[in-house]
C-alpha positions in Angstrom: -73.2 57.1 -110.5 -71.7 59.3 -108.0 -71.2 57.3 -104.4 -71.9 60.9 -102.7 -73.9 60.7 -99.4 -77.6 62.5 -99.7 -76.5 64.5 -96.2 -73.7 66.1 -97.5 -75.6 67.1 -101.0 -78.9 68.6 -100.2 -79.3 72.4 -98.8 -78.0 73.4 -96.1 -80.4 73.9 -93.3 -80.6 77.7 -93.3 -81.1 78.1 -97.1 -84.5 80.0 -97.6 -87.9 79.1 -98.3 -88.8 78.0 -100.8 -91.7 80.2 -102.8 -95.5 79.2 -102.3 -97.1 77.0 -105.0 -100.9 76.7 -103.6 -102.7 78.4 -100.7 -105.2 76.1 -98.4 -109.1 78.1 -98.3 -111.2 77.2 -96.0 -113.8 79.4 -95.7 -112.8 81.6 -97.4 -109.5 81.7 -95.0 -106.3 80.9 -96.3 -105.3 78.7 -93.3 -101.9 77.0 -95.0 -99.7 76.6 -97.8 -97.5 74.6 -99.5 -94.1 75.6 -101.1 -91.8 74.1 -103.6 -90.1 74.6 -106.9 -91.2 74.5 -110.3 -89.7 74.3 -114.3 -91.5 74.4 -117.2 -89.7 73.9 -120.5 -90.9 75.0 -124.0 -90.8 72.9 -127.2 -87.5 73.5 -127.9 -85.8 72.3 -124.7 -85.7 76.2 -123.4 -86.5 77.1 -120.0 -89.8 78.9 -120.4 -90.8 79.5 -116.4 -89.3 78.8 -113.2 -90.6 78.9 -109.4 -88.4 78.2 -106.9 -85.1 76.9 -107.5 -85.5 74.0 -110.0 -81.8 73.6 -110.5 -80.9 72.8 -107.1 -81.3 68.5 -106.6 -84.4 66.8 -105.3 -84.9 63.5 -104.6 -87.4 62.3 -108.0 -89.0 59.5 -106.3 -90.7 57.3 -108.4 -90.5 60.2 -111.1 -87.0 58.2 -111.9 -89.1 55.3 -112.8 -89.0 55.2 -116.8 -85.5 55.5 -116.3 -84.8 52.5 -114.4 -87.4 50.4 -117.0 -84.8 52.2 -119.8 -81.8 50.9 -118.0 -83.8 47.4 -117.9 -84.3 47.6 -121.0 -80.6 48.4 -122.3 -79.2 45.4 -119.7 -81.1 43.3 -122.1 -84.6 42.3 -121.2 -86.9 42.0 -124.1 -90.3 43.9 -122.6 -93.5 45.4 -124.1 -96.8 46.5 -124.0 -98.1 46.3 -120.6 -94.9 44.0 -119.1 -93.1 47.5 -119.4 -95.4 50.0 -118.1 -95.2 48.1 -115.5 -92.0 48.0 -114.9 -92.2 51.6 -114.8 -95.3 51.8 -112.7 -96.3 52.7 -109.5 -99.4 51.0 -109.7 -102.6 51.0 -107.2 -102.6 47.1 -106.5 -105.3 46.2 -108.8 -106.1 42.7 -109.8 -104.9 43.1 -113.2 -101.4 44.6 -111.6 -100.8 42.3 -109.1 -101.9 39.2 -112.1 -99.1 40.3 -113.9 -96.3 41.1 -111.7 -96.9 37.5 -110.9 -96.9 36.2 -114.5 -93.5 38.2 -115.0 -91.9 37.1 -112.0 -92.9 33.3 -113.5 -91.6 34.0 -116.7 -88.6 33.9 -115.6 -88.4 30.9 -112.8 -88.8 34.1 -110.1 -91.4 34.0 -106.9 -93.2 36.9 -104.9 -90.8 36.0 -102.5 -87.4 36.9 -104.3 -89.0 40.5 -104.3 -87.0 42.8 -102.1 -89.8 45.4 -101.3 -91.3 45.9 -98.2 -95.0 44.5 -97.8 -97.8 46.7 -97.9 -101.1 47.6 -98.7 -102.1 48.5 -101.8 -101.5 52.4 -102.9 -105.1 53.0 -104.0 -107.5 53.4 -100.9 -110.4 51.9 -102.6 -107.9 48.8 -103.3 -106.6 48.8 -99.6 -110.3 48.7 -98.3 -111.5 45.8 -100.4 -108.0 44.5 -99.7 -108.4 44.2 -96.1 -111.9 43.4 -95.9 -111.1 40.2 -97.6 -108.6 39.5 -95.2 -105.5 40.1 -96.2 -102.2 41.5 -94.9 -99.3 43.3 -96.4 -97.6 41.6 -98.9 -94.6 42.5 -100.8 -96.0 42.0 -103.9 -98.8 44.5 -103.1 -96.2 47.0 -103.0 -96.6 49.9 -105.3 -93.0 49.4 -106.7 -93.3 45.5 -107.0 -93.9 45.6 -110.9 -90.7 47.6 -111.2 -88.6 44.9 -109.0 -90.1 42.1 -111.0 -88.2 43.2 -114.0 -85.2 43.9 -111.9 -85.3 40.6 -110.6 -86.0 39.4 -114.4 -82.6 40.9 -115.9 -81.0 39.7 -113.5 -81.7 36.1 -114.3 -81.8 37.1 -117.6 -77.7 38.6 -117.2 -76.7 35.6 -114.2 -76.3 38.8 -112.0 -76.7 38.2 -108.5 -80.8 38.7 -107.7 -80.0 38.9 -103.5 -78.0 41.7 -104.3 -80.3 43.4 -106.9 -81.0 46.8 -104.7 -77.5 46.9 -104.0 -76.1 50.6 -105.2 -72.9 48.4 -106.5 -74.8 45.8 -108.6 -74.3 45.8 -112.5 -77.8 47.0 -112.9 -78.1 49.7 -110.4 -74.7 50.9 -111.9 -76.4 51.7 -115.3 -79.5 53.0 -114.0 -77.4 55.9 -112.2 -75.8 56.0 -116.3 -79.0 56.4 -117.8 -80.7 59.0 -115.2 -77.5 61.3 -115.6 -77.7 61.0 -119.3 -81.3 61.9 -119.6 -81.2 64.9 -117.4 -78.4 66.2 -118.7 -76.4 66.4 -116.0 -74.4 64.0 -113.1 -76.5 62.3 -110.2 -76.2 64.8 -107.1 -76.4 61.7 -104.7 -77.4 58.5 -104.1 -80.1 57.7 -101.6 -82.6 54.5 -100.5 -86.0 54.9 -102.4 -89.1 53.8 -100.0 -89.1 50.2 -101.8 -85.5 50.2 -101.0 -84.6 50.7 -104.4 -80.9 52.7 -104.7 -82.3 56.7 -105.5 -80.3 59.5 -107.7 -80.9 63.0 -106.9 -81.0 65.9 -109.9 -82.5 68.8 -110.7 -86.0 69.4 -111.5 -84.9 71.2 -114.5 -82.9 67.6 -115.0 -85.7 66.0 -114.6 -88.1 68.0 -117.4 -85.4 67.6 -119.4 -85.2 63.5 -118.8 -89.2 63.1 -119.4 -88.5 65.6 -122.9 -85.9 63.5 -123.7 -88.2 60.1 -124.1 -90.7 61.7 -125.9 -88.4 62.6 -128.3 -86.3 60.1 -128.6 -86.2 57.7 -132.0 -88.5 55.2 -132.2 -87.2 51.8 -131.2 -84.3 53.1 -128.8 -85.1 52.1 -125.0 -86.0 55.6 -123.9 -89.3 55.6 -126.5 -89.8 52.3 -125.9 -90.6 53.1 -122.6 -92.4 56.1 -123.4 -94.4 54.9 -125.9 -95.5 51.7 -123.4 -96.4 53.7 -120.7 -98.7 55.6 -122.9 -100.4 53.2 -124.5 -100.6 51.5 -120.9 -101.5 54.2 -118.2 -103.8 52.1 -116.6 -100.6 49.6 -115.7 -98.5 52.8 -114.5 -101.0 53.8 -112.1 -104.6 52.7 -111.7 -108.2 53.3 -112.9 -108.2 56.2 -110.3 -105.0 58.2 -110.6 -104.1 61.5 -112.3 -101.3 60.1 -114.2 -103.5 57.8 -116.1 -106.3 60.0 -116.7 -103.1 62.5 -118.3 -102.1 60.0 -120.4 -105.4 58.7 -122.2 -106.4 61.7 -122.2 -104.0 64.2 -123.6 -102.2 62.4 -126.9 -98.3 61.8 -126.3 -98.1 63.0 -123.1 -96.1 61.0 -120.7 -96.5 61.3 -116.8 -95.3 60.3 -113.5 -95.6 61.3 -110.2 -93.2 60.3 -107.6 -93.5 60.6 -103.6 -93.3 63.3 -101.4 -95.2 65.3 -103.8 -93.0 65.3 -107.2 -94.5 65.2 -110.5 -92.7 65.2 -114.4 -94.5 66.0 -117.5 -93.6 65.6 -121.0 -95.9 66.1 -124.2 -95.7 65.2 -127.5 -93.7 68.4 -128.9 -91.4 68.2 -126.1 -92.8 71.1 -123.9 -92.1 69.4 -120.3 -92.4 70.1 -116.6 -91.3 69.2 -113.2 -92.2 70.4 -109.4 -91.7 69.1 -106.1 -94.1 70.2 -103.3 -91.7 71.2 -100.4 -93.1 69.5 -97.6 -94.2 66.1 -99.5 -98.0 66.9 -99.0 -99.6 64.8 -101.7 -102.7 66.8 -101.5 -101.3 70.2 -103.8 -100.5 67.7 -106.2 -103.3 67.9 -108.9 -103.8 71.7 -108.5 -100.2 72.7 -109.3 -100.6 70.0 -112.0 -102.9 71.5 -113.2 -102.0 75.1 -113.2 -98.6 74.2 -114.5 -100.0 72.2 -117.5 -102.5 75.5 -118.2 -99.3 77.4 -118.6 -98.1 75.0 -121.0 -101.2 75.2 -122.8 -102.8 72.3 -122.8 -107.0 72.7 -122.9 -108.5 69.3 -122.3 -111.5 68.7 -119.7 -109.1 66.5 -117.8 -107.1 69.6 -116.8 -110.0 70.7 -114.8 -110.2 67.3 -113.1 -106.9 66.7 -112.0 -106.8 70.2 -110.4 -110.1 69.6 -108.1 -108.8 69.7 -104.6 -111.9 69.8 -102.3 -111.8 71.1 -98.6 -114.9 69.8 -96.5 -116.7 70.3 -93.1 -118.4 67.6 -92.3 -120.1 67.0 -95.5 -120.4 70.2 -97.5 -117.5 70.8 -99.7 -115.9 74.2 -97.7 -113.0 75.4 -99.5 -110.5 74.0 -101.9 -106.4 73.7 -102.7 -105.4 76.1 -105.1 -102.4 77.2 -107.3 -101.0 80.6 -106.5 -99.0 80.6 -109.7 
């Protein structure tokens, strides 16, 4: 893992703008856009498209998240089935999630407050309403990343590594999850920043990144990168929620494996290997699903949940107005 400062690695200020992936209609007036970069890979590992520049380093977000359950995995901790989806997960703060971060975190002699993430709310809005009308308050558990932390925490006691230091760029653990995100991508960590749960965060390409999600699809069965893979697929609903794109993707499109990250990143692998990977520009959530959607139409995939994921609805008042679109 490279100890490089994320100011001194990203563009420069003055480098251009980055090309638009969708256009804002409302009303049949294009009142905004959003821009960012985008790679999709063929079968074969080839670049097949680009938009943007997909080579220069983003910041993956959660994206990077199968490869810190790999690098779990490989420091020793024996998890499967839904334990290591969601340990991969950025999950909505469901019943059922926040039931079993607990049970892993008990598993091994851990409690909700050895977890190092800040407190929240849970990510789902549906999940943050019900959660507040019961009256409730943040909790660091409810955290979207809490299920990944958990297992942290858990190879940690599982190694005799320090736990207060578990987040700490330094640590045994975060050492080899900087190992594993370079050898999936293909290429060295650009730098090394503080994820949003205050997890240690490597920078690559988006073309890095395709290639990282390819890579688990593919890789033999019983290594820790398909282990992963394979549990987050048979899982979704503990990597996201009952109401998330990345779930729908996976049970409903055979082998495919997908993660979105914050500030508007996404990574798709399917079962071949074809792959993809975008970053919206300015982190706006919203053009998510529609350049999902778009990109995955270029990559060929037909399935009715295609349509679904790209639905971006504008509205005044009521009446649905305009929508978010791809311009791809």
């Amino acid at each position: 893992m490279t100890s490089t400062d994320a100011s001194s690695a990203i563009s420069p200020a003055q480098a251009p703008a980055p090309p638009v992936l969708a256009e804002v209609v409302r009303s049949g007036f294009v009142e905004g856009h959003h821009r960012g970069s985008l790679v999709l890979l063929a079968a074969d590992g080839s670049v097949e498209r680009t938009v943007g520049d997909p080579a220069a380093p983003v910041f993956p977000r959660s994206s990077n998240k199968p490869m810190q359950a790999a690098a779990i995995l490989r420091a020793g901790l024996d998890l499967s089935g839904e334990r290591l989806a969601l340990a991969a997960a950025s999950h909505s703060g469901e019943p059922f999630h926040l039931e079993l971060v607990r049970t892993v975190l008990a598993e091994h002699g851990l409690r909700a407050a050895d977890l190092q993430t800040p407190p929240d709310l849970p990510l789902d809005p549906v999940e943050a309403e019900a959660y507040l009308a019961a009256g409730k308050v943040r909790e660091r558990i409810t955290m979207n990343c809490s299920g990944k932390h958990a297992a942290m925490l858990a190879v940690c006691v599982r190694n005799g590594w320090d736990t207060a230091s578990y987040l700490d760029p330094g640590h045994p653990l975060q050492r080899l999850v900087g190992q594993v995100v370079a050898e999936a991508a293909g290429e060295p960590v650009a730098a090394v920043g503080t994820d949003g749960c205050g997890a240690p965060l490597m920078a690559i390409g988006l073309t890095g990144l395709a290639r990282a999600f390819r890579s688990f699809v593919l890789a033999e069965p019983g290594s820790a990168e398909r282990r992963v893979a394979d549990a987050m697929r048979a899982h979704p609903e503990y990597v996201a929620g009952t109401r998330r794109p990345d779930t729908w993707l996976m049970s409903e499109v055979p082998g495919a494996l997908s993660k979105m990250g914050a500030e508007a990143v996404q990574a798709v692998a399917l079962a071949d290997g074809r792959a993809l990977a975008f970053k919206v520009d300015d982190g706006a959530g919203r053009a998510l699903g529609p350049v999902l959607a778009r990109a995955l139409e270029l990559l060929g995939v037909d399935a009715p949940v295609v349509a679904r994921i790209g639905r971006s609805p504008l509205l005044g008042g009521a009446a649905e107005v305009g929508e978010i679109r791809a311009t791809f």
